[in-house]
DOFIDREN-347404 format. One record per residue: chain; residue in three letters; residue number from 1; y, z, x of N, C-alpha, C, CB in turn. Coordinates in Angstrom, 3 decimals, always signed. Each point is the difference from the previous one (the first is absolute). Glycine has a CB too. Example, Ala and Ser with C-alpha at 12.3 -4.5 7.8 and 13.67 -1.06 7.14 Angstrom:
! DOFIDREN-347404
   mol   type   seq        nc2        nc3        nc1       cac2       cac3       cac1        cc2        cc3        cc1       cbc2       cbc3       cbc1
     A    Ala     1     -5.690     +7.800    +13.190     +1.190     +0.000     -0.890     +1.200     +0.000     +0.900     -1.173     +1.246     -1.892
     A    Ser     2     +2.223     -1.966     +1.542     +1.190     +0.060     +0.820     +1.090     +0.730     -0.770     -0.628     -2.145     +1.184
//
This chain:
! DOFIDREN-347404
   mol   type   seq        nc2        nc3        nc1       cac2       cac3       cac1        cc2        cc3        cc1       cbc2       cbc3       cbc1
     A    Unk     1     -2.384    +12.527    +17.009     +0.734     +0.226     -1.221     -0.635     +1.098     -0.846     +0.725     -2.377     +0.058
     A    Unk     2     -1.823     +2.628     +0.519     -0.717     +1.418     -0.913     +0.730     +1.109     -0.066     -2.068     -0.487     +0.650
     A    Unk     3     +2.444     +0.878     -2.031     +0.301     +1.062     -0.351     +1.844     +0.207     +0.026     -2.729     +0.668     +0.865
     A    Unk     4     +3.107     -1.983     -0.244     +1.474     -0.279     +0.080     +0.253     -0.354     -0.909     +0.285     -0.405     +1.710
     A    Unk     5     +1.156     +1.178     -1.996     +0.668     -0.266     -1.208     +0.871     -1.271     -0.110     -0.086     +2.377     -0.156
     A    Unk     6     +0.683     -3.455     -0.511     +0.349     -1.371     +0.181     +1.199     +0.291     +0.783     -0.992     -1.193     -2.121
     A    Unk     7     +2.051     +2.332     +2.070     +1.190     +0.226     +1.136     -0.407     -0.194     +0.696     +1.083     +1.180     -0.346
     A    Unk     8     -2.030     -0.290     +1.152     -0.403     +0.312     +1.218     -0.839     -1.500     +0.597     -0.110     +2.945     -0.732
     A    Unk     9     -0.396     -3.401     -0.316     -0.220     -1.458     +1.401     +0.972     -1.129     -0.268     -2.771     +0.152     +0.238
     A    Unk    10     +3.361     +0.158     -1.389     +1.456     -1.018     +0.486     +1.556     +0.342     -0.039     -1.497     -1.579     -0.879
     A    Unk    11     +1.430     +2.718     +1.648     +1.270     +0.920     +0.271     +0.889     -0.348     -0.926     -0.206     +0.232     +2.316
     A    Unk    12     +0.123     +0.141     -3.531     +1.105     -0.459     -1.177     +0.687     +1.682     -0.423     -1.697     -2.652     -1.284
     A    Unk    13     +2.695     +2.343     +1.008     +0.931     +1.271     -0.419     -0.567     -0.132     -1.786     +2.758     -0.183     +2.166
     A    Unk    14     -2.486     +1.537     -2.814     +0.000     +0.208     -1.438     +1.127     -0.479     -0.296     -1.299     +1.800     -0.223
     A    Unk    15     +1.803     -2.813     -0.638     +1.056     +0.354     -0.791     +0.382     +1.081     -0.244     -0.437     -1.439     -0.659
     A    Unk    16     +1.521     +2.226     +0.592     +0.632     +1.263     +0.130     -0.035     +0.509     -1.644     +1.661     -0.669     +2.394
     A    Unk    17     -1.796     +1.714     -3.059     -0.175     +0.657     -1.320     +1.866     -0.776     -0.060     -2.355     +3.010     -0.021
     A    Unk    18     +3.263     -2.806     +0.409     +1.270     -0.170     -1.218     +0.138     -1.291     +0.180     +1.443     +2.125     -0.028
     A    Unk    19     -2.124     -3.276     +1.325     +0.206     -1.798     -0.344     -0.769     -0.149     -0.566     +0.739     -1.014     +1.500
     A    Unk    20     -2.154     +1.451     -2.198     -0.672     -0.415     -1.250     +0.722     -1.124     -0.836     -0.877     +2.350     -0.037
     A    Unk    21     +0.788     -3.245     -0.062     +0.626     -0.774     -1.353     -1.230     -0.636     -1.030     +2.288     -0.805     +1.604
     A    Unk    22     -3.213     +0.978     -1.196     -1.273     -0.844     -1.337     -0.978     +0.562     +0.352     +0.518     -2.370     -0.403
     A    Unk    23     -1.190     +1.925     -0.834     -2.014     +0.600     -0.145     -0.404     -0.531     +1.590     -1.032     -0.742     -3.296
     A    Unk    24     +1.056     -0.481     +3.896     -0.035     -1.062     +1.357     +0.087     +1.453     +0.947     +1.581     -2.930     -0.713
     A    Unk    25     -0.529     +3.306     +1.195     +0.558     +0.720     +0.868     -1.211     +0.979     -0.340     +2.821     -0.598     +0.190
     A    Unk    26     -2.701     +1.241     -1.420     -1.134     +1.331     +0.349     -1.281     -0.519     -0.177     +1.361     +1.934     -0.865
     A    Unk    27     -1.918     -2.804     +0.770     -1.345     -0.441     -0.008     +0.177     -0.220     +1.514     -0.646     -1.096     -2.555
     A    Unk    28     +1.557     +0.417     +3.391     +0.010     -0.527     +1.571     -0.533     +1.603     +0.579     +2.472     -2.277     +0.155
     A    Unk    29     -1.940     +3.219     -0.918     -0.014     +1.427     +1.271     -1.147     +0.617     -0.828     +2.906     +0.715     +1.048
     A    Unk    30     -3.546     -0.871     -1.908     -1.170     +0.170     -0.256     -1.421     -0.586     +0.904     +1.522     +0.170     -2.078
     A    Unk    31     -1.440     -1.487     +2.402     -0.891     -0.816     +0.617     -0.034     +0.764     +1.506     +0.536     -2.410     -1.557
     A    Unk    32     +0.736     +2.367     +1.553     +0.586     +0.603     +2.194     -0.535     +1.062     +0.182     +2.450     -0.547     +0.414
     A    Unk    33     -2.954     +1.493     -1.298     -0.753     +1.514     -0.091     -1.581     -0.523     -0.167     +2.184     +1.656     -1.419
     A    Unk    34     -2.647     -2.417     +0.931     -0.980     -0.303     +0.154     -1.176     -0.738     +1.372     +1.432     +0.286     -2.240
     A    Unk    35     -2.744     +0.130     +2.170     -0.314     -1.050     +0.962     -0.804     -0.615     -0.650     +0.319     +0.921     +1.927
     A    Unk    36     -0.851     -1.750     -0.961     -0.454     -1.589     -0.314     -1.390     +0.170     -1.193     +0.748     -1.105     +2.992
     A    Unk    37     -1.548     +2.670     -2.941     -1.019     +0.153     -0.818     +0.502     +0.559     -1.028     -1.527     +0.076     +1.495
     A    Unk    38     +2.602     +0.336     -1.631     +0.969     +0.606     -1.446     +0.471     -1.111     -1.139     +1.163     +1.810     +1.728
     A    Unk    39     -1.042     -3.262     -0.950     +0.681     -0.856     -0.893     -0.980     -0.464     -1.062     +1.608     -0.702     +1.802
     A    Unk    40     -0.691     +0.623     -3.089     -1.069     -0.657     -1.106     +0.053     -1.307     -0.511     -0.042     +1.992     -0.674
     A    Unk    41     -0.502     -2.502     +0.345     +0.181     -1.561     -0.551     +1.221     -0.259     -0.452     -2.105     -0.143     -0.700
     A    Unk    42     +3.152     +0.754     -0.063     +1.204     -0.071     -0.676     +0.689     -0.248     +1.236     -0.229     +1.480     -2.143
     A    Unk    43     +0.290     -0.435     +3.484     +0.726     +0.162     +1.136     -0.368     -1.714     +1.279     -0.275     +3.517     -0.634
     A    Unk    44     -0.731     -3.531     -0.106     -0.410     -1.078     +1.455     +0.631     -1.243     -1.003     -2.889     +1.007     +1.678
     A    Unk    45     +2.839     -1.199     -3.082     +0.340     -1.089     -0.563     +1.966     -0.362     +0.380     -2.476     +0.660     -2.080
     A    Unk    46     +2.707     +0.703     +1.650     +1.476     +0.024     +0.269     +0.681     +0.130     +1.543     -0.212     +1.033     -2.327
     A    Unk    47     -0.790     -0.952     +3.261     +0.162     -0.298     +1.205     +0.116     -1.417     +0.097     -1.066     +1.942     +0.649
     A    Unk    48     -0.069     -2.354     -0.690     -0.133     -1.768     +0.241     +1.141     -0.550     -0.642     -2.572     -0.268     -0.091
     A    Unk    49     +2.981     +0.209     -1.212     +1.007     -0.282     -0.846     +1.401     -0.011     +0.660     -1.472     +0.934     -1.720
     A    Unk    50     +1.788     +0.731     +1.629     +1.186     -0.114     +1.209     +0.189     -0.142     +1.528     +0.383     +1.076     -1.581
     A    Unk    51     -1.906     -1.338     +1.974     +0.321     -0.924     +1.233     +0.599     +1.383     +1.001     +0.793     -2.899     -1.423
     A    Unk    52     -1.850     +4.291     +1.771     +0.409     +1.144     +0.230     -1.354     +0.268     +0.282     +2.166     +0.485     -1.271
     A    Unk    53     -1.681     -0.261     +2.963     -1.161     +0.459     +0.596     -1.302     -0.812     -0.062     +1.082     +2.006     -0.464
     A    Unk    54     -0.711     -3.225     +0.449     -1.324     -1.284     -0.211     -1.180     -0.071     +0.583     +1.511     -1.215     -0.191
     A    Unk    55     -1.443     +2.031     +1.375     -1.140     -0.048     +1.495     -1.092     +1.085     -0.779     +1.958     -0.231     +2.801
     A    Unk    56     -1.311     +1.050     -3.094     -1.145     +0.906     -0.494     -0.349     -0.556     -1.868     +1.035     +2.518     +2.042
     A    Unk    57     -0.072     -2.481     -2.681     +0.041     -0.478     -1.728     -1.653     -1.050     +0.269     +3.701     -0.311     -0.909
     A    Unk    58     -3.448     -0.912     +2.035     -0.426     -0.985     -0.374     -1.531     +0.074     +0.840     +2.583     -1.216     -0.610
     A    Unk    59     -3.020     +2.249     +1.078     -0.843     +0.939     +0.865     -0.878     +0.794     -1.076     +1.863     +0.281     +2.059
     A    Unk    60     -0.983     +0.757     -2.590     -0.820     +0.509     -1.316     -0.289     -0.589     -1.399     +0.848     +1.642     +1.040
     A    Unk    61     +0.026     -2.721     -0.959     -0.900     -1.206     -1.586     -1.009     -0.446     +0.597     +1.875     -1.242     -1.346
     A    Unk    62     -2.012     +1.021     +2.520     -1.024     -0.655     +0.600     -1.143     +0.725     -0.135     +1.381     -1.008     +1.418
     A    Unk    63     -1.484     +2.127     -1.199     -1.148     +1.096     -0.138     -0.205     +0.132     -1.384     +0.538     +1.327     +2.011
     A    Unk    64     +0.145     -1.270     -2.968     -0.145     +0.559     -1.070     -0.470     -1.395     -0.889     +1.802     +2.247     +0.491
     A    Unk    65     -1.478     -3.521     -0.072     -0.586     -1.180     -0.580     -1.065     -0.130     +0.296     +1.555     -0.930     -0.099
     A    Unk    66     -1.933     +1.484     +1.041     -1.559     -0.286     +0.837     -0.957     +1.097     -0.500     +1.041     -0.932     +2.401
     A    Unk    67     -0.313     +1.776     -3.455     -0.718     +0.983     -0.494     -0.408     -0.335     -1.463     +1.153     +1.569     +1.599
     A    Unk    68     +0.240     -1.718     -2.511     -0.081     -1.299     -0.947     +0.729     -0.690     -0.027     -0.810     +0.728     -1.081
     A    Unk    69     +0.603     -2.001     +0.843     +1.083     -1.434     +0.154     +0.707     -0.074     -1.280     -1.550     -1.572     +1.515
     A    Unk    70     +1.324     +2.541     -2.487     +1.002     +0.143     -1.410     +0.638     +0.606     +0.107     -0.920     -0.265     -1.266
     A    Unk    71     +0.836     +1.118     +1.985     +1.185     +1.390     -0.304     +1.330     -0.706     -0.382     -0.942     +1.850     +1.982
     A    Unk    72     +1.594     -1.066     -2.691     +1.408     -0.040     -0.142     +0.641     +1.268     -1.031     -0.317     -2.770     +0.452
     A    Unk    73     +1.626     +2.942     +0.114     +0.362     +1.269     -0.817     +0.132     -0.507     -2.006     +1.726     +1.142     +2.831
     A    Unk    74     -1.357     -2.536     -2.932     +0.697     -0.152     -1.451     -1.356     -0.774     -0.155     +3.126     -0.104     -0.150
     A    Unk    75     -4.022     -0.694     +1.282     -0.827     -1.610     -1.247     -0.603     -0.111     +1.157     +1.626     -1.738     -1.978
     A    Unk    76     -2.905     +1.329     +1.579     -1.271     -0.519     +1.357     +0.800     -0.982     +0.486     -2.584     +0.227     -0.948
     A    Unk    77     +2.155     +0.068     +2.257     +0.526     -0.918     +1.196     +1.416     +0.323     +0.886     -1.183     -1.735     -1.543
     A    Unk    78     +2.168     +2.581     +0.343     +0.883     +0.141     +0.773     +0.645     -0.007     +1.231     -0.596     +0.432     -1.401
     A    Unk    79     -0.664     +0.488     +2.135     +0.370     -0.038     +1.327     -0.265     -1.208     +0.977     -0.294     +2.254     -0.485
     A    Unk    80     -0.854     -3.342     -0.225     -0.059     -0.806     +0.851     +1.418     -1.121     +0.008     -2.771     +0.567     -0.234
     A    Unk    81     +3.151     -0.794     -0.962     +1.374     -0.554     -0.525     +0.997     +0.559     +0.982     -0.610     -0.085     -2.580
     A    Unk    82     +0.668     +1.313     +2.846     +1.196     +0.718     +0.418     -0.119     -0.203     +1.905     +0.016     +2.078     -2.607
     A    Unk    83     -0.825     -2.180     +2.857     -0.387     -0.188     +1.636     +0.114     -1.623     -0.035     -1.948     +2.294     +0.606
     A    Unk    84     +1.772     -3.296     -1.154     +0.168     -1.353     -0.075     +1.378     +0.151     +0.182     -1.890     -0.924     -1.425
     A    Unk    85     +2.680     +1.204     +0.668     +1.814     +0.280     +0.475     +0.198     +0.682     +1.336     +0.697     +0.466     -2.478
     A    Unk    86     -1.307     +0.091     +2.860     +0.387     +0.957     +1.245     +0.883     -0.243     +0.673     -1.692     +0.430     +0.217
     A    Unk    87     +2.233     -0.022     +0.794     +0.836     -0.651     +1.288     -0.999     -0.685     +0.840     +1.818     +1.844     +0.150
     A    Unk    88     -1.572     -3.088     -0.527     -0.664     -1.521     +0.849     -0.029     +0.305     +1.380     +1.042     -1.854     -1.498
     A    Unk    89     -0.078     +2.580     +2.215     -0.064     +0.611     +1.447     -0.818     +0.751     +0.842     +1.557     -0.151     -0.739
     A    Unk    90     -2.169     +1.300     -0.655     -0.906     +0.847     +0.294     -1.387     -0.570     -0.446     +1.745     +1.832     -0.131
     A    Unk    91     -1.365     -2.564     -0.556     -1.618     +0.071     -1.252     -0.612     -1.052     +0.939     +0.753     +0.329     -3.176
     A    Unk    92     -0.349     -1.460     +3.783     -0.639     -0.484     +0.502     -0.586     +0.010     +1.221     +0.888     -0.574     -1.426
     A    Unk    93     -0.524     +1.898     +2.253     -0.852     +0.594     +0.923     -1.194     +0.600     -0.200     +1.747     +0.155     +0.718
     A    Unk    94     -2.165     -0.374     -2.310     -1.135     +0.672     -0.649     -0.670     -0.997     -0.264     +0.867     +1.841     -0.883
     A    Unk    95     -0.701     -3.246     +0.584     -0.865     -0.960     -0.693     -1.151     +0.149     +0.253     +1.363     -1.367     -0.064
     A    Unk    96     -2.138     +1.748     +1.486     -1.507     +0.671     +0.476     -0.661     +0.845     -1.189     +0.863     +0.307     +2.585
     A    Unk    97     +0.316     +0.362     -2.907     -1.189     +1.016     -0.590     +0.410     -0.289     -2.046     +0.003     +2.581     +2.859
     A    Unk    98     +0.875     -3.044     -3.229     +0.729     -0.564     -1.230     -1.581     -1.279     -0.252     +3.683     +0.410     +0.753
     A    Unk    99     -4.032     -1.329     +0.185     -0.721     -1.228     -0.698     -1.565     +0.766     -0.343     +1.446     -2.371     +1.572
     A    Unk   100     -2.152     +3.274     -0.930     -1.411     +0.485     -0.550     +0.748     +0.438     -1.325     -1.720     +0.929     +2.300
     A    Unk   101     +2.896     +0.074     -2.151     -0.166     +0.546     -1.478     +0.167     -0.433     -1.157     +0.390     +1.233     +0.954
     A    Unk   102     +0.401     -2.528     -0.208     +0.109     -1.392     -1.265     -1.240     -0.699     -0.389     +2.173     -0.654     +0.932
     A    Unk   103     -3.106     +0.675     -0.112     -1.588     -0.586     -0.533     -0.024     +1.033     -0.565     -1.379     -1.410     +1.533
     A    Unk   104     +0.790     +2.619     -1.512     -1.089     +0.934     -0.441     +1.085     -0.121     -1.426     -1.483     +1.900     +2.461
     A    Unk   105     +2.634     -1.664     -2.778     +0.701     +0.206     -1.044     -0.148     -1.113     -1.242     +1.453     +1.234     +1.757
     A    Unk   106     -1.416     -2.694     -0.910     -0.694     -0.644     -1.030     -1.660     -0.001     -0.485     +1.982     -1.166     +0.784
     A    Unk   107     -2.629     +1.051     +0.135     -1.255     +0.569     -0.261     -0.322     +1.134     -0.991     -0.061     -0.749     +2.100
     A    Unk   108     +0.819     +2.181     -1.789     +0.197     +1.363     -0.853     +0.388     -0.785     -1.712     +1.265     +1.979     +2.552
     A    Unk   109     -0.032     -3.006     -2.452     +0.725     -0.036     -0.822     -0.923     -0.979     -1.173     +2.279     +0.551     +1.774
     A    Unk   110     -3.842     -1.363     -2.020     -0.946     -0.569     -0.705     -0.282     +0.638     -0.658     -0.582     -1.059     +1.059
     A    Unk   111     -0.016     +3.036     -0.433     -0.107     +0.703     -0.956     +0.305     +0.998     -0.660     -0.816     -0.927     +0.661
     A    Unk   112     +2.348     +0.815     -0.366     +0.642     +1.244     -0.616     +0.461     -0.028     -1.061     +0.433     +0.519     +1.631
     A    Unk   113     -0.963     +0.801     -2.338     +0.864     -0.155     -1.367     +1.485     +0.151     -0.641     -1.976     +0.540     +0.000
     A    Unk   114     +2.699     -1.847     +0.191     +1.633     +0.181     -0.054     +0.065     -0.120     -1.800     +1.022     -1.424     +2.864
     A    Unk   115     +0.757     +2.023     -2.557     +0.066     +0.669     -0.987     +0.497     -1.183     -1.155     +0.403     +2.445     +1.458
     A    Unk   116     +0.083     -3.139     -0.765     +0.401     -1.545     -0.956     +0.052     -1.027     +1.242     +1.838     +1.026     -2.263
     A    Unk   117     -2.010     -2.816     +1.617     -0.301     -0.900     +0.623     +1.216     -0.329     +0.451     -1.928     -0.525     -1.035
     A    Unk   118     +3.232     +1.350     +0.866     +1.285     -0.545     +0.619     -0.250     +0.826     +0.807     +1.670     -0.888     -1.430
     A    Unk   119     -2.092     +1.941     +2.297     +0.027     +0.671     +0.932     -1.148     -0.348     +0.706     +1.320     +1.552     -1.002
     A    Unk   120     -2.563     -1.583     +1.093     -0.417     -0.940     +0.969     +0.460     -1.842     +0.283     -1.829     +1.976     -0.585
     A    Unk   121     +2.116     -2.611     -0.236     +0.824     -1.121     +0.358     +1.391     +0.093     +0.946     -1.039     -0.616     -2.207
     A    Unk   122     +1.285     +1.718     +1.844     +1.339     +0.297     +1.071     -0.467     +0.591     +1.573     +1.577     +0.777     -2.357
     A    Unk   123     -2.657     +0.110     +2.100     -0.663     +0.975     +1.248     -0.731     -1.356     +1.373     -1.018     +2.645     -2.347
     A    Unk   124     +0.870     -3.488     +1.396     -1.068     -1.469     +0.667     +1.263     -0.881     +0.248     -2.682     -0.123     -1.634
     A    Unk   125     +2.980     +0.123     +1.578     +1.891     -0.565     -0.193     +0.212     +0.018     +1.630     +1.281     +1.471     -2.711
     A    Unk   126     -0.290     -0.110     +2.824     +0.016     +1.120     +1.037     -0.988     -0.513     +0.865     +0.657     +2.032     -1.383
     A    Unk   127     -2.365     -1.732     +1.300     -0.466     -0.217     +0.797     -0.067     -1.290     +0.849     -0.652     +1.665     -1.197
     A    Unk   128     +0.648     -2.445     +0.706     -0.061     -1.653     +0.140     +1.463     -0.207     +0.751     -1.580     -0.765     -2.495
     A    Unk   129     +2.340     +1.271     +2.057     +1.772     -0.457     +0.783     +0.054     +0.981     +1.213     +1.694     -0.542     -2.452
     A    Unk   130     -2.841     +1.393     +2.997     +0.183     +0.915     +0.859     -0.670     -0.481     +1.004     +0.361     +1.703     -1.366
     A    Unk   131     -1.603     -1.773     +1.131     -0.698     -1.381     +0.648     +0.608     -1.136     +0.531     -1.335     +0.520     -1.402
     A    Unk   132     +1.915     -1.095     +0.673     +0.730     -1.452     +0.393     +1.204     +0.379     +1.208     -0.331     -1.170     -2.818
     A    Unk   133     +1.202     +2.378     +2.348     +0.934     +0.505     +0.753     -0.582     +0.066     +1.628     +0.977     +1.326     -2.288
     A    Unk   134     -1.934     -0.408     +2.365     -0.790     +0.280     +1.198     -0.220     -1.771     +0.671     -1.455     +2.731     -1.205
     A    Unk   135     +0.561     -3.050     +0.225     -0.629     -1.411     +0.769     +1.271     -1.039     +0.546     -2.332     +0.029     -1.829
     A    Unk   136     +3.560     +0.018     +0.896     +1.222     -0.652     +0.533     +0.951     +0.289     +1.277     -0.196     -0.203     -2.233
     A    Unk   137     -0.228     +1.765     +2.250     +0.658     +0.883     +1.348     -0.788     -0.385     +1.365     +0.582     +2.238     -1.595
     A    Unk   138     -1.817     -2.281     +1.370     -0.532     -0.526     +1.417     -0.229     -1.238     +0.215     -0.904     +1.731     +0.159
     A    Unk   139     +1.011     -2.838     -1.244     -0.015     -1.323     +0.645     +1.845     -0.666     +0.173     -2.967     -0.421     -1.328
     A    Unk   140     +3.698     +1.169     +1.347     +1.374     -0.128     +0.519     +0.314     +0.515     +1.125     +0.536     -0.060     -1.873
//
């Protein structure tokens, strides 16, 4: 996938310049020009979200949580919030590498300085229901 642009490894057409109908449509042919080291937190959030291009979306939160477990484009944690929604199809071919970053994140998360106690109560939230998710997927 190095250096491939998101068309090119999942043979998707541009929306055409005159079927444009929303911001959606040209943000979609924005991402399709991009590759996988171009996307930014806003792009991988609104990937996961709309459930678009999940194999890679849920591939690069993964890296980028493992870099920091707060990131988010609007509020710490975002992205870990936003990969907890993922497509259940894809995401859970990842649980391997999703449960270390769920330790180290709570661990990370004792001494970080958040910005209010409703946002780490929510970030520990997330973490704890992501956990449970995982641990419920393999004893079924």
């Amino acid at each position: 996938m190095d250096g491939k642009t998101l068309k090119e490894i999942y043979e998707y057409d541009l929306v055409p310049d005159d079927d444009l109908q929303s911001s959606l449509d040209e943000w979609f042919n924005s991402i399709m020009e991009k590759t996988v080291e171009e996307l930014t937190i806003a792009d991988i959030c609104r990937m996961l979200r709309q459930k678009i291009c999940s194999v890679v979306a849920i591939g690069k939160a993964i890296d980028m949580l493992d870099e920091d477990p707060f990131v988010g484009e609007l509020y710490e944690g975002q992205l870990m919030l936003t990969l907890y929604n993922a497509k259940e199809k894809y995401l859970c071919k990842r649980y391997d590498d999703i449960e270390p970053l769920l330790e180290s994140a709570a661990l990370r998360s004792k001494t970080h300085d958040w910005a209010s106690e409703y946002e780490k109560f929510d970030y520990l939230h997330t973490l704890e229901s992501f956990a449970k998710k995982i641990r419920e997927s393999r004893s079924a």
